[in-house]
KENU-570990 format. One record per atom (N, C-alpha, C): residue in three letters; z, x, y. Coordinates in steps of 0.02 Angstrom, whole numbers, plus 50000, padded with zeros to 5 digits. Layout:
# residues N
alaZXY/...
//
This chain:
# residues 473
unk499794978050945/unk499944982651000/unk500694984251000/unk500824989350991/unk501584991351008/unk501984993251058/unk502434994351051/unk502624993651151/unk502894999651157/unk502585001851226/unk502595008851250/unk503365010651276/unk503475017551220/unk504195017851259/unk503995026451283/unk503845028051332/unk503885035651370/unk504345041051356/unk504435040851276/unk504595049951259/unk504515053751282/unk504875059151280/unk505105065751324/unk505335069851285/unk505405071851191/unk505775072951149/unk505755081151169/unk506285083851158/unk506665089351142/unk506955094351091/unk507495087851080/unk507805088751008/unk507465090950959/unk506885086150947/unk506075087950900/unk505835094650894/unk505985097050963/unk505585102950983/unk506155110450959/unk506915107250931/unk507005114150899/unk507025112550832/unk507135118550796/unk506845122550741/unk507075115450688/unk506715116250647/unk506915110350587/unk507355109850533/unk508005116550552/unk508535115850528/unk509065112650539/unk508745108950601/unk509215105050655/unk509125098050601/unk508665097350578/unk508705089150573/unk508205088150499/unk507805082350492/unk507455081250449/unk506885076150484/unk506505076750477/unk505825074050501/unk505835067450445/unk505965057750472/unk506115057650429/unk505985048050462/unk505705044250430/unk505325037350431/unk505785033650435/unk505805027050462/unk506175022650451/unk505625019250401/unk506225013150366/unk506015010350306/unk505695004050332/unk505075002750323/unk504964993650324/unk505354989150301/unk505794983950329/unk506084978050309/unk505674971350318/unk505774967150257/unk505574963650241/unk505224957850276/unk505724954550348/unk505664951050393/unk506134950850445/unk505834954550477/unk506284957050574/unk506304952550588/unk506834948150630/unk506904944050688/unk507464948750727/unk507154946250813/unk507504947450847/unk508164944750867/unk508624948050883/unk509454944650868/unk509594943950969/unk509204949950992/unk509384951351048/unk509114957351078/unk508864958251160/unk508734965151175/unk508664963651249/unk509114969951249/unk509404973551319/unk508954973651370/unk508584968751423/unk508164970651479/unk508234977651524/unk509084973851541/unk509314979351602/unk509304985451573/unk509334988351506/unk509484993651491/unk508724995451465/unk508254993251454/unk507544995751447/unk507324994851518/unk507424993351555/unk507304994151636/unk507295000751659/unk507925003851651/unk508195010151664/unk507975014851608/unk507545012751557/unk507305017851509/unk506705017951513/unk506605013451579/unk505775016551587/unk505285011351542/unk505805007951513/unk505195004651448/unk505064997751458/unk504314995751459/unk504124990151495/unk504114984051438/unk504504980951418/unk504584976251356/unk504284968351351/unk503914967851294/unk503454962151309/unk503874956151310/unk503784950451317/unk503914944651304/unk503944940251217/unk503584944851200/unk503364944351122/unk504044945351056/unk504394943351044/unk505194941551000/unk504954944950953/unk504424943850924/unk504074947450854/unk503654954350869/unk503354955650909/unk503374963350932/unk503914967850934/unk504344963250978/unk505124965650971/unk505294968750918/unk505344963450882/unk505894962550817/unk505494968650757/unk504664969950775/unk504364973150719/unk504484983450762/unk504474983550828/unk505034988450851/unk505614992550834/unk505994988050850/unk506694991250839/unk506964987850762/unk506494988050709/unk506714984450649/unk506494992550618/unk505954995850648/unk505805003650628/unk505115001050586/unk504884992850572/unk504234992850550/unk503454997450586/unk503764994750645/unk503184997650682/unk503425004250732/unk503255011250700/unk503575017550731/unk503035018050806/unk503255018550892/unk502835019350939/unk502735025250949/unk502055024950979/unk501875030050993/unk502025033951035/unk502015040951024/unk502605046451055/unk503115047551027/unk503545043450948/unk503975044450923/unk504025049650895/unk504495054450899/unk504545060750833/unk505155058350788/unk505335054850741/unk505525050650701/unk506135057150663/unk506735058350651/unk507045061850626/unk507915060350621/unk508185062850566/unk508815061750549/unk509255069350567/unk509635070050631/unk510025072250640/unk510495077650572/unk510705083450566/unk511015087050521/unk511725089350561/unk512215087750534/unk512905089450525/unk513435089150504/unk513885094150524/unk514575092450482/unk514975090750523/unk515575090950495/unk516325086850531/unk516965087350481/unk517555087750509/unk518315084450485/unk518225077850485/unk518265074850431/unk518525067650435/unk519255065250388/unk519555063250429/unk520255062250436/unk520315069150396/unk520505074350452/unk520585081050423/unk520075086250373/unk519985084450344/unk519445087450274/unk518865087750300/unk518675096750288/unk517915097050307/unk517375094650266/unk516845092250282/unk516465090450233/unk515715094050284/unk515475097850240/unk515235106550256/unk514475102350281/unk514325096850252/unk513365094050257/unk513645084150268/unk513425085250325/unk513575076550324/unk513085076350368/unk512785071050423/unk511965070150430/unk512085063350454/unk511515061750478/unk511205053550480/unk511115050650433/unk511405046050395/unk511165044150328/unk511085037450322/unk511125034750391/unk510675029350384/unk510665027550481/unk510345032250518/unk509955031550568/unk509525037350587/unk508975034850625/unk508375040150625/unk508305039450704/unk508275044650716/unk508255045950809/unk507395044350808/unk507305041250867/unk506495040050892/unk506585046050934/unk506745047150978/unk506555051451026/unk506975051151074/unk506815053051149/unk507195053651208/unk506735053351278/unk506755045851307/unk506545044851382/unk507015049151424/unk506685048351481/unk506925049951554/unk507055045651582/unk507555042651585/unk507805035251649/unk507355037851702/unk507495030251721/unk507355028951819/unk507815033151861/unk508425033951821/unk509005039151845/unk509025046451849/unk508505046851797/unk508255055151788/unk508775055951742/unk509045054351700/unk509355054851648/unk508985054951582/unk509155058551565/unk509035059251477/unk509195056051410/unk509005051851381/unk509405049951337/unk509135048751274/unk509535047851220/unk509065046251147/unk509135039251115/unk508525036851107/unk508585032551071/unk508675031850987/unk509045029350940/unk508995028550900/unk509195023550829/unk508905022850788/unk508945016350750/unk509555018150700/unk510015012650703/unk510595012750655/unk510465007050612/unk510435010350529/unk510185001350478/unk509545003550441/unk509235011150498/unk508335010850453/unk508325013150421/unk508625012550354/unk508465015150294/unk508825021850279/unk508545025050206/unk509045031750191/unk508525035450210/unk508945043250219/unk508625048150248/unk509225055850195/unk508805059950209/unk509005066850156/unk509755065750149/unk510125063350214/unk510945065150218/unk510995058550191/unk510835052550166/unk511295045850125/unk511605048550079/unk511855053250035/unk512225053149990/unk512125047449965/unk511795044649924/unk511515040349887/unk511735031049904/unk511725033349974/unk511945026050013/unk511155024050024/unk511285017650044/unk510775015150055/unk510355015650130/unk510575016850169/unk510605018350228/unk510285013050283/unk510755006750255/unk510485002450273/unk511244998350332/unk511284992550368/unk511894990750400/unk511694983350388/unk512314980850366/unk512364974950384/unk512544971350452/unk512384964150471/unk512554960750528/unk513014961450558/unk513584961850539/unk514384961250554/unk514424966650612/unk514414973950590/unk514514979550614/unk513794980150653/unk513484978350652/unk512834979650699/unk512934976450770/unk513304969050761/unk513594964850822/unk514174967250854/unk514444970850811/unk515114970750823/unk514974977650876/unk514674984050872/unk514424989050901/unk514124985850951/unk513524980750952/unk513074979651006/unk513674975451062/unk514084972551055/unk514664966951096/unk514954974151150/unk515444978051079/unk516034982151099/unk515724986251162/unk515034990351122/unk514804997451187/unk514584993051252/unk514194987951231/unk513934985651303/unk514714984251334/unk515094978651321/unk515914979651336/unk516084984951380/unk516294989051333/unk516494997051366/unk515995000151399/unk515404998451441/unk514905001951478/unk515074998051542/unk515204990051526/unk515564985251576/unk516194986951636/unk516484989251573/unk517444993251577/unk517344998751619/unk516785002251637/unk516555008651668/unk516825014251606/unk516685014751546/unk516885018351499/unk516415022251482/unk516315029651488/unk515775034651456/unk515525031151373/unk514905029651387/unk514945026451292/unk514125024551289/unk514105025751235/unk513245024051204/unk513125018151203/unk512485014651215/unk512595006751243/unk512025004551179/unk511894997651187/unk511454993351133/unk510844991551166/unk510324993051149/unk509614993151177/unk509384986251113/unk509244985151063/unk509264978651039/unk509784979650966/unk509804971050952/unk509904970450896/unk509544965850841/unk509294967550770/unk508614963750722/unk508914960050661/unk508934955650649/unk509034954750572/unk508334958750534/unk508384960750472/unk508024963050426/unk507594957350385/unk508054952050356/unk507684946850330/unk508074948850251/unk508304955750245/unk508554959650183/unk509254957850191/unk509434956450109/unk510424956450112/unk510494966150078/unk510914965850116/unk511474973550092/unk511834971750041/unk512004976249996/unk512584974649954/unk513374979949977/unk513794976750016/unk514354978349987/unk514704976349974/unk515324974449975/unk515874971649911/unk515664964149906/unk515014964249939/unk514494956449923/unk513914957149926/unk513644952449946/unk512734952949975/unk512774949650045/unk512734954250092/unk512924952150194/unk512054953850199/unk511864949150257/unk511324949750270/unk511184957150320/unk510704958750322/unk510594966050368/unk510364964350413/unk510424971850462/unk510134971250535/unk510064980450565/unk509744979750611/unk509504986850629/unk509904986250711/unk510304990150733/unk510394991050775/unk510164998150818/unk509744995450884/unk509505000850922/unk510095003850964/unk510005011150949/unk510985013151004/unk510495018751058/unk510805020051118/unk510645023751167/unk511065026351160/unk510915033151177/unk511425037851203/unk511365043051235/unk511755048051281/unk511495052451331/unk511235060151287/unk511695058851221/unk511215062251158/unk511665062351089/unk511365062651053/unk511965064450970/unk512265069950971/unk512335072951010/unk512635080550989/unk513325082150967/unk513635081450914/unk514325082150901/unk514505086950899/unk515315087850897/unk515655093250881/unk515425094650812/unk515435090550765/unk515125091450697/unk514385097350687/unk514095095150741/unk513445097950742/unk513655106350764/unk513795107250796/unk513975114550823/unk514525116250724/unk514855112150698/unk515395114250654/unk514695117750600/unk514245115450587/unk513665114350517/unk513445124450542/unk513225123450589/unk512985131050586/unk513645137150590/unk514385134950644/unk514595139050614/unk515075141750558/unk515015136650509/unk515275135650454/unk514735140150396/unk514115139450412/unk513415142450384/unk513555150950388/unk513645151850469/unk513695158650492/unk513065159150527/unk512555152650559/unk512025155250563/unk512145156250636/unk512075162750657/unk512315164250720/unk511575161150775/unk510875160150755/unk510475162050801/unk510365152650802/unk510455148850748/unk510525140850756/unk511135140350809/unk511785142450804/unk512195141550842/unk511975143150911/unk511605150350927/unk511565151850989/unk511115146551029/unk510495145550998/unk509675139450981/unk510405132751019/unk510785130150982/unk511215124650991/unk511715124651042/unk511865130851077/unk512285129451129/unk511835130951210/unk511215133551205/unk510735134251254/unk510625126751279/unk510385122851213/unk510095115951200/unk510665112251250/unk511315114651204/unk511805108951248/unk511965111051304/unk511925116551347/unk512065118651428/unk511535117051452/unk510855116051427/unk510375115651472/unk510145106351479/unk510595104151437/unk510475096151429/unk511055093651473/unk511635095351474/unk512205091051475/unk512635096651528/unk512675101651519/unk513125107351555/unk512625113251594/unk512245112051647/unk511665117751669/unk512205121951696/unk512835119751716/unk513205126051769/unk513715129151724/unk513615125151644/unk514025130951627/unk514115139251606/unk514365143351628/unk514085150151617/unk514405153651563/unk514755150351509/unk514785155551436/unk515025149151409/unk515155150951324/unk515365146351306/unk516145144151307/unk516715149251337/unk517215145351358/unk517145141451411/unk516715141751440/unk516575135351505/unk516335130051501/unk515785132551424/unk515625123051401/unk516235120351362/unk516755124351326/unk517275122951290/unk517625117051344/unk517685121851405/unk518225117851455/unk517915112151491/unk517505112651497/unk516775105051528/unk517095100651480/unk517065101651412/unk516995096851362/unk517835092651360/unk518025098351365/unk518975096551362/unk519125092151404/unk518735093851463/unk519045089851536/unk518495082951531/unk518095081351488/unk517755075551492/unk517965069651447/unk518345075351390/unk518585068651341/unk519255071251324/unk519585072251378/unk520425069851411/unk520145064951438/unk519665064151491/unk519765058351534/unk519415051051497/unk518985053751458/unk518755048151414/unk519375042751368/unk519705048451337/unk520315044951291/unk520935042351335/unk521065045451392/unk521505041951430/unk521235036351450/unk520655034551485/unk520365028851492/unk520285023351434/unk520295025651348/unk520295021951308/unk521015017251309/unk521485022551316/unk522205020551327/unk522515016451371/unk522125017051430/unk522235011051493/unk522095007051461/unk521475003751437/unk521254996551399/unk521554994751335/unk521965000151302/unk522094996051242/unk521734997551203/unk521195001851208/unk520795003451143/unk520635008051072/unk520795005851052/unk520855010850980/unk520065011250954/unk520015019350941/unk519325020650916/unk519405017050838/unk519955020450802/unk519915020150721/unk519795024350681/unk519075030150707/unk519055036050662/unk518445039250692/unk519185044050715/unk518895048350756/unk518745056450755/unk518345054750694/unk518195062650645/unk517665066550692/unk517825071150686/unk517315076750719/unk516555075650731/unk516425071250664/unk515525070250676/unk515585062850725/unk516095060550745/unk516215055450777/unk516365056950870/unk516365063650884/unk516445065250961/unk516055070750965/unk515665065451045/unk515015069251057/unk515225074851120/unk514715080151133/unk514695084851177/unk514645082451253/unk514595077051257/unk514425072451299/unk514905070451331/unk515425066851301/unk515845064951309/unk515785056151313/unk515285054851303/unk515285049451259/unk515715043351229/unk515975038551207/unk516055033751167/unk515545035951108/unk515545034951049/unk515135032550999/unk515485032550945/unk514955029150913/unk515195025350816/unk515695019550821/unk515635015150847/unk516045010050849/unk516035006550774/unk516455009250710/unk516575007250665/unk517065000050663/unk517635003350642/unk518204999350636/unk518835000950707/unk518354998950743/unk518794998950829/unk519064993250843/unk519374993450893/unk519714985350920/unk520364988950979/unk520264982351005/unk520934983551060/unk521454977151043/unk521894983151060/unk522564979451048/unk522664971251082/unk523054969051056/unk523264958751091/unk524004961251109/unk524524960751086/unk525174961951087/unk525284968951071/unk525614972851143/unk525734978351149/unk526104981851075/unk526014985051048/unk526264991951006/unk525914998550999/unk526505002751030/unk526095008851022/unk525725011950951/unk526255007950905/unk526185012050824/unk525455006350810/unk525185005050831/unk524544998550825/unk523855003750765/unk523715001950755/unk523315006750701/unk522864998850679/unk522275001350644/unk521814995350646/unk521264997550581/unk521015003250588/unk520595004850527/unk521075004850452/unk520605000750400/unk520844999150334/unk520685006350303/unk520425010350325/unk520385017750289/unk520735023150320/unk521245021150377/unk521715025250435/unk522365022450398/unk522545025950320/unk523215023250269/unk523565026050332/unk523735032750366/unk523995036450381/unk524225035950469/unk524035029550485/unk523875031350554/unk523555036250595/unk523175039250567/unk522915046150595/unk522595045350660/unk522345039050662/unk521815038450746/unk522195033650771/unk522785029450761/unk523125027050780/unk523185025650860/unk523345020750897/unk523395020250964/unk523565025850994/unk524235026951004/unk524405031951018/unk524185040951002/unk524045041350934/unk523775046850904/unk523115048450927/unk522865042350959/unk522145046850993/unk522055054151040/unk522815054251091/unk523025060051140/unk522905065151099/unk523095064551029/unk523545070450975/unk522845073650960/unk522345068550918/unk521685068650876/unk521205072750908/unk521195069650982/unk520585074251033/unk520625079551033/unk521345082651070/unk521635087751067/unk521395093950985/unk521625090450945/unk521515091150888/unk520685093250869/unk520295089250882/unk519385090450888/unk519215096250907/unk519645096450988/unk519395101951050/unk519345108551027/unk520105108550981/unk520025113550949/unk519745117850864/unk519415111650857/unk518915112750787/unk518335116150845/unk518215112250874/unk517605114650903/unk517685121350954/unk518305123350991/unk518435130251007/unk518035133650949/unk518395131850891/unk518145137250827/unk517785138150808/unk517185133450827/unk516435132850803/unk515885138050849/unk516355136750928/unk516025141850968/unk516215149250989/unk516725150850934/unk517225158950953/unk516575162650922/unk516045162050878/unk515515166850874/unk515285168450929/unk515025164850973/unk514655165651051/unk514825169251081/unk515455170751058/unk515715176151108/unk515835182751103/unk515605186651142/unk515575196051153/unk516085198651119/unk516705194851112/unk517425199051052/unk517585192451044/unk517325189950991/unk517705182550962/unk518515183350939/unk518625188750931/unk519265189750917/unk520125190150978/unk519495193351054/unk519945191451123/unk519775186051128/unk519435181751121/unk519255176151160/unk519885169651120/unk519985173651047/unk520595165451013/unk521005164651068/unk521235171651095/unk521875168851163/unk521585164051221/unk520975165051229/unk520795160951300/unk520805153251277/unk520235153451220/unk520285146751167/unk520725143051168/unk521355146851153/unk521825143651134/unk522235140251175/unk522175143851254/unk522515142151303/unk522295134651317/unk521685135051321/unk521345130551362/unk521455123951306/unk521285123251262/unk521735117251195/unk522335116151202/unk522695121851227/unk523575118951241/unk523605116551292/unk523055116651336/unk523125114551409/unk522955107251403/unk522415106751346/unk522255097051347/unk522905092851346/unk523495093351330/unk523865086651334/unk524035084651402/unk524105090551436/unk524215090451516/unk523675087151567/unk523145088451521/unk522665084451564/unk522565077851556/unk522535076751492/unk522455069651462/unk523155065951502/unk523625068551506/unk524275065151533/unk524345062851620/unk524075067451627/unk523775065151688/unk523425062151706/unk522865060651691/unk522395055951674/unk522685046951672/unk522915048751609/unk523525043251592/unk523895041851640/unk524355044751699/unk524815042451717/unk524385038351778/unk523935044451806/unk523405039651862/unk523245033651833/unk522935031451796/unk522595026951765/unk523315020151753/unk523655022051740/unk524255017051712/unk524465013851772/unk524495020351832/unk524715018551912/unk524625012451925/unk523835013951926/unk523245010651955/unk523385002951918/unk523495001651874/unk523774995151837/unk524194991751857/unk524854995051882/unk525204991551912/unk525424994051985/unk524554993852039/unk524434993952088/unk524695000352133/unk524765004752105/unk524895011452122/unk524315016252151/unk524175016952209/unk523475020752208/unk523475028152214/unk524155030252239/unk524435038252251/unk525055037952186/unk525115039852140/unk525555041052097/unk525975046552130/unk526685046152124/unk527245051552134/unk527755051552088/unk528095055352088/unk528685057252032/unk529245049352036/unk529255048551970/unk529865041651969/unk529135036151959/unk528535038451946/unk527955032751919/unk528005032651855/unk527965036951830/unk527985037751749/unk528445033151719/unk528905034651742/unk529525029451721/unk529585023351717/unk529205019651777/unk529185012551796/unk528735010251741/unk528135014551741/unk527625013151681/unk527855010951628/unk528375016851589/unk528555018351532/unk529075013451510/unk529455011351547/unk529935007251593/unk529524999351547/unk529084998751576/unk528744992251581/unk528344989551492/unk528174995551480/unk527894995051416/unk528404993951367/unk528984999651348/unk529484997751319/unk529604991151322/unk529654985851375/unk529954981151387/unk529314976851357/unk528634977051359/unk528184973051345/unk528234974451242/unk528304979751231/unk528034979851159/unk528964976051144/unk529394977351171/unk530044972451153/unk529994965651138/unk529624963651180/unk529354956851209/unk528814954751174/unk528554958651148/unk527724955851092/unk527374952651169/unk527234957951234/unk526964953351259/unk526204956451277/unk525504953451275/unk525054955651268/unk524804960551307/unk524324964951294/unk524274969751321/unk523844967951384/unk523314968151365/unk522784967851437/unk523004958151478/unk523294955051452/unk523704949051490/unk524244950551530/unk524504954651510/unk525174956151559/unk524864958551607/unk524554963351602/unk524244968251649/unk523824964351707/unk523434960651690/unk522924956351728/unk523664954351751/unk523844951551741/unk524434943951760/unk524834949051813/unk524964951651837/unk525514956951876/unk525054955451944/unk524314954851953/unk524154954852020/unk524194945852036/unk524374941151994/unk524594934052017/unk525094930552034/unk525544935752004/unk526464933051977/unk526584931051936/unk526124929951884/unk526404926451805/unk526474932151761/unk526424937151773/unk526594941051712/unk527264940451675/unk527704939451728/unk528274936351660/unk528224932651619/unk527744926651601/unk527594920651553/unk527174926451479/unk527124932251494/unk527074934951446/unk527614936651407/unk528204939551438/unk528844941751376/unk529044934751379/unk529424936251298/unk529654931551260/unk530494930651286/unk530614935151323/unk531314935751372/unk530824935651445/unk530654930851478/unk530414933851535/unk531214936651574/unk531824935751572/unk532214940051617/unk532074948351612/unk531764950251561/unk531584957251549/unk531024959851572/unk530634954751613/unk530164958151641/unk530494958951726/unk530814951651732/unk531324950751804/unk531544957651810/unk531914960451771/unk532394966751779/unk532014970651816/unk531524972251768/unk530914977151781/unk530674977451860/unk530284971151861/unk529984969851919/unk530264971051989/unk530954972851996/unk531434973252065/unk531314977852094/unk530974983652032/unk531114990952067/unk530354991152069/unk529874986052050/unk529094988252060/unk528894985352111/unk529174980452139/unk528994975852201/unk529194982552256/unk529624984252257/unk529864989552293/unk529434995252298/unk529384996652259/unk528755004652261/unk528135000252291/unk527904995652272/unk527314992352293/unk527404992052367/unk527954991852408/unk527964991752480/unk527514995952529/unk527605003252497/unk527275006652508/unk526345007452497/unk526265003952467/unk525385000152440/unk524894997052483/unk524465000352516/unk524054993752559/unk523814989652529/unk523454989852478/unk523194981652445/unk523354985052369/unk523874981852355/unk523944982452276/unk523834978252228/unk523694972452225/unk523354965152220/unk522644965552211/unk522244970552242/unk521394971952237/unk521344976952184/unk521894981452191/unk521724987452136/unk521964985252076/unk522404980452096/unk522654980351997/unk522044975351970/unk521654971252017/unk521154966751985/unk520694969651974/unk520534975652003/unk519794979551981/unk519904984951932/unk520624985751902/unk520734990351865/unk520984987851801/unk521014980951804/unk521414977151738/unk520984971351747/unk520684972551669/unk520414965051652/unk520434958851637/unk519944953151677/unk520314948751638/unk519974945651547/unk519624951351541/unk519384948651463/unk519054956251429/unk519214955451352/unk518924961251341/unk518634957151263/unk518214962151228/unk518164957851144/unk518774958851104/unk519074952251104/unk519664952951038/unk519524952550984/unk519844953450924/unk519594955350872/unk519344948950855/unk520004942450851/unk519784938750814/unk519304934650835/unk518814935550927/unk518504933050935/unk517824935850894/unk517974942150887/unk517374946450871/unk517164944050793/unk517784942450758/unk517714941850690/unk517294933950689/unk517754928250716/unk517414921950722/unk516504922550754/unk516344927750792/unk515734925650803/unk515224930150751/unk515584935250718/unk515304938050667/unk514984931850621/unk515524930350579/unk515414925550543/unk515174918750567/unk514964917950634/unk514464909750653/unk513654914250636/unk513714921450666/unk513114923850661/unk512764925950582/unk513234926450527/unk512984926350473/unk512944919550452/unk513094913850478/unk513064905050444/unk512384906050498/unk512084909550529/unk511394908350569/unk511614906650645/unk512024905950674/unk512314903550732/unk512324910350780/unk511964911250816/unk511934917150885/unk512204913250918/unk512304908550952/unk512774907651012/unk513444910251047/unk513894912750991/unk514474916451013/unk514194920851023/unk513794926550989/unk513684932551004/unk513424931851084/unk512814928551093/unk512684927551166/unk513194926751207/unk513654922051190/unk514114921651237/unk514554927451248/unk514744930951200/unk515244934451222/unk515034940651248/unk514384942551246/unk513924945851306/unk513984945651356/unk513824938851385/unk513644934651443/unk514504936151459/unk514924934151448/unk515714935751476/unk515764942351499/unk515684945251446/unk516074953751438/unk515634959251478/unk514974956451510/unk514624959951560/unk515054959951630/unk515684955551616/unk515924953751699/unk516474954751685/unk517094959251641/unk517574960951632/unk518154958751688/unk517924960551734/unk518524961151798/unk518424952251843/unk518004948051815/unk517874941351837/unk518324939051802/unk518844932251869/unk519034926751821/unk518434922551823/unk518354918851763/unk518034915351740/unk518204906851696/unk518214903151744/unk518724897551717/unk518334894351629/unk517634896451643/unk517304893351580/unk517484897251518/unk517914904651539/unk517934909051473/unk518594910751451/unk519104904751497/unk519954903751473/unk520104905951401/unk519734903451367/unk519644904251263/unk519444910251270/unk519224914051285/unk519034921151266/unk519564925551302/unk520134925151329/unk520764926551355/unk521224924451340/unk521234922451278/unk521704919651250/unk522014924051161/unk522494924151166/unk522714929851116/unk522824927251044/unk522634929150987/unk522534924750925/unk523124921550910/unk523104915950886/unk523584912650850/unk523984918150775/unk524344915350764/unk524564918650697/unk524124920250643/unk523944910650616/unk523164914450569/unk522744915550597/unk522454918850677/unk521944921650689/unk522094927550701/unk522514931350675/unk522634939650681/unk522194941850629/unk521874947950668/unk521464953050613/unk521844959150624/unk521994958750571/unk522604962950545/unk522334970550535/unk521684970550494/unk521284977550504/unk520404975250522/unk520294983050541/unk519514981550552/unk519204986350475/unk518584985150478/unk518264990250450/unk517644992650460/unk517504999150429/unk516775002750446/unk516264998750414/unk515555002350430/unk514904997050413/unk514644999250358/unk514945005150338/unk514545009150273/unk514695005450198/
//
C-alpha cells in the first residue's frame, strides 16, 4: 500500500515543452534517514508509521498515486555564462498538494536518478549534500527565511562515485514551486513567444494573481528577493552560487549547494570551492540579485506591447534594487542591535560596529546574540574596541522601549556551522544519525538559549575551520 499524498498538479497540465515526463530510478535498498511530520501535516499527507513504506516513497521506488512524475526544462547564467538547455538532471517533480494553508506547493525528489537534462551525470546525490540541504532549509524556515524546506531524507543502499565512492540518498525538497528565472531565460532565448506568454500566465496566476503586466511581476519579484537577500545578510549567510537557474519566481531560498554562514565576521568571506572569483561572495550577494533581476527583466521585455519602450521602465526598476535591498538591510541590522525605528546616524553605528568586529575576528552571529546580555565584548580580541563603540549605542538605545527582547528575537543563539555540519556529515556516513537528529532538534528553536546545545554555539577551533564548502554534483 502506498501512501496517499493529495495532488493537485498543474505544472503537468502545461504543454510538454515545459518539462519531460520522466521516472525516478529504483534504488537498491531505501532506508529511512528521516521525515518531516510537521511538514506532511500541512501537506495534507497522512504518513504511516511504517520506516519502510517511507523509505520505498520518497526513495522514488514506489511512484503514488496521483503522481505526474517529470523533470523540469531550463536555462540560466551560471557564474555569468549562459548555458542555453540546463534542466533537472537529477530531480523529478511528483506533483503539487494544496496545504491546510491553501497553499500550493511542489513536491520533489533530489538523488532519483538521470533524466533527459543529466548531461551524462548520473543523476544521482550523495549523503553529505542531501543532509546538509535537509539541516540548512529546515534551519532557515526556523530563521523565518522564505526557503524550500525538507519533507524526508533516504539512504539508497547505492554508493555514488565522485572523487570516491560516498554512499547515496534521495532527498524529498518542498517548495512553493520550481519556477526560475532560468525557466522564463529557456523560452526567451528560443524566441518562443507563446511558451513565454503559456509561462508568465502560469506564474501570475500561481504566485502573483494581482499582478497586471509583466513589469509588475518584474517589480513583485524585485521587491521579494531584495528582502530575501537582505535577510540572508542579517544572519551571515552566504548562498555560494547563485546562478539564475538557482533563483526562484517565488522568492524562495533554494539549492543549498555549497552554502554556509559565516563564524568570524568578514565581509570578503566567500565559501564555494567553484566561486575562484568571489562572485556570490558575502557581500556580492546585494550585487548578484540585482544582477539576476535584470537577466530576467530581459527574459520578459517580449511580453511587452513595445519591448523596445519598456528597456527604460526595466531598467529603472533594476537600478532601483540596491535601494531597496539597502533598506531592507539597514532595518534588519537596526533590529540587531535593538533599534526598532531606524533614523539617520543608524547606519553608521552599524557600520561602525562591524568594521570593529571583522578588526577583531569577532564572531558573527555571537557578537550579535551577546549585545542583548553584556558580553559581547568577550568577543573582540581588543574588547576596548567594542567599549569605544558601545558609548554611543547605549545612548541611542535610551530612546528603545525593550531593546533586550528585540535583539533576542532577531539574533540567534545557534545556527548550522559549518564545521558542525561537516562533523555530523561524516558520523552519518560511519552510520551514526545522531548528530544529524540533533542538530534538527536544536536548529528548530534558533532564537532559544539552550544550555544542553552550548557545543553547537561554539565557533570552530583552528583545525575545525571549513575553509570551503562544496556542491553535490
Amino acid at each position: 500500500m502506498t501512501i496517499h499524498i493529495p495532488f493537485d498538479n498543474s505544472y503537468a497540465a502545461l504543454p510538454e515543452g515545459f518539462y519531460s515526463r520522466t521516472l525516478p530510478t529504483p534504488v537498491a535498498a531505501p532506508s529511512l534517514i528521516a521525515v518531516n511530520r510537521e511538514l506532511a501535516a500541512i501537506l495534507k499527507i497522512d504518513l504511516p508509521k511504517d520506516d519502510t513504506e517511507l523509505a520505498r516513497t520518497f526513495s522514488g521506488n514506489v511512484v503514488p498515486e496521483g503522481a505526474a512524475p517529470l523533470a523540469q526544462l531550463y536555462a540560466g547564467h551560471q557564474f555569468g555564462q549562459f548555458n542555453p538547455q540546463l534542466g533537472d538532471g537529477r530531480a523529478i517533480l511528483l506533483g503539487e498538494t494544496i496545504g491546510q494553508d491553501g497553499v500550493r506547493r511542489d513536491i520533489q525528489l533530489k538523488g532519483s536518478g538521470p533524466t533527459p537534462y543529466s548531461r551524462r551525470g548520473d543523476g544521482r546525490a550523495w549523503l553529505g549534500p542531501v543532509l546538509r540541504e535537509y539541516v540548512v532549509s529546515e534551519a532557515m524556515h526556523a530563521l523565518g527565511v522564505p526557503t524550500t524546506r525538507a519533507l524526508a531524507a533516504v539512504r539508497t543502499g547505492e554508493d555514488v562515485i565522485r572523487e570516491t565512492m560516498l554512499p547515496g540518498a534521495v532527498l524529498t525538497r518542498v517548495a512553493a514551486s520550481h519556477i526560475r528565472v532560468g525557466t522564463f531565460q529557456i523560452f526567451a532565448a528560443r524566441r518562443d513567444g507563446a511558451a513565454l506568454e503559456q509561462l508568465y500566465d502560469y506564474t501570475v496566476q500561481r504566485h502573483y494573481p494581482d499582478a497586471t503586466d509583466p513589469g509588475d511581476l518584474l517589480q513583485k519579484v524585485i521587491d521579494r528577493q531584495a528582502t530575501l537577500v537582505a535577510h540572508w545578510l542579517s544572519l551571515g549567510f552566504i548562498h555560494g552560487v547563485m546562478n539564475t537557474d538557482n533563483c526562484t519566481l517565488s522568492g524562495e531560498t533554494i539549492d543549498y549547494g555549497p552554502c554556509a554562514f559565516m563564524d568570524a565576521y568578514d565581509p570578503q568571506t566567500v565559501f564555494s570551492s567553484i566561486d575562484r572569483f568571489g562572485r556570490y561572495g558575502y557581500t556580492s550577494q546585494a550585487d548578484m540579485i540585482v544582477w539576476n533581476m535584470a537577466q530576467l527583466a530581459t527574459a520578459l521585455l517580449p511580453l511587452m506591447p513595445d519591448p523596445e519602450a519598456a528597456v527604460e521602465q526595466f531598467t529603472e526598476q533594476v537600478h532601483a534594487m540596491p535601494a531597496l535591498i539597502q533598506s531592507e538591510y539597514e532595518r534588519r541590522f537596526a533590529a540587531k542591535i535593538g533599534i526598532s525605528d531606524p533614523r539617520p546616524g543608524d547606519k553608521e553605528l552599524v557600520t561602525d560596529l562591524l568594521t570593529r568586529m571583522h578588526a577583531n575576528s569577532a564572531d558573527f552571529t555571537n557578537t550579535f546574540r551577546a549585545l542583548s546580555d553584556g558580553t559581547a565584548r568577550d568577543q573582540f580580541t581588543d574588547p576596548a574596541a567594542f567599549d569605544a563603540w558601545a558609548t554611543g549605542w547605549k545612548s541611542r538605545l535610551g530612546d528603545e522601549p525593550d531593546p533586550q527582547a528585540l535583539m533576542r528575537r532577531t539574533n540567534p543563539a545557534v545556527i548550522p556551522r559549518n564545521h558542525r555540519m561537516e562533523q555530523m556529515i561524516a558520523a552519518a556516513v560511519a552510520g551514526d544519525d545522531a548528530p544529524f537528529h540533533r542538530l534538527n532538534a536544536v536548529l528548530a528553536h534558533p532564537f532559544a538559549d539552550n544550555p544542553e546545545a552550548e557545543d553547537l554555539r561554539r565557533p570552530p577551533t583552528p583545525s575545525e575551520v571549513v575553509p570551503a564548502t562544496f556542491c553535490g554534483t
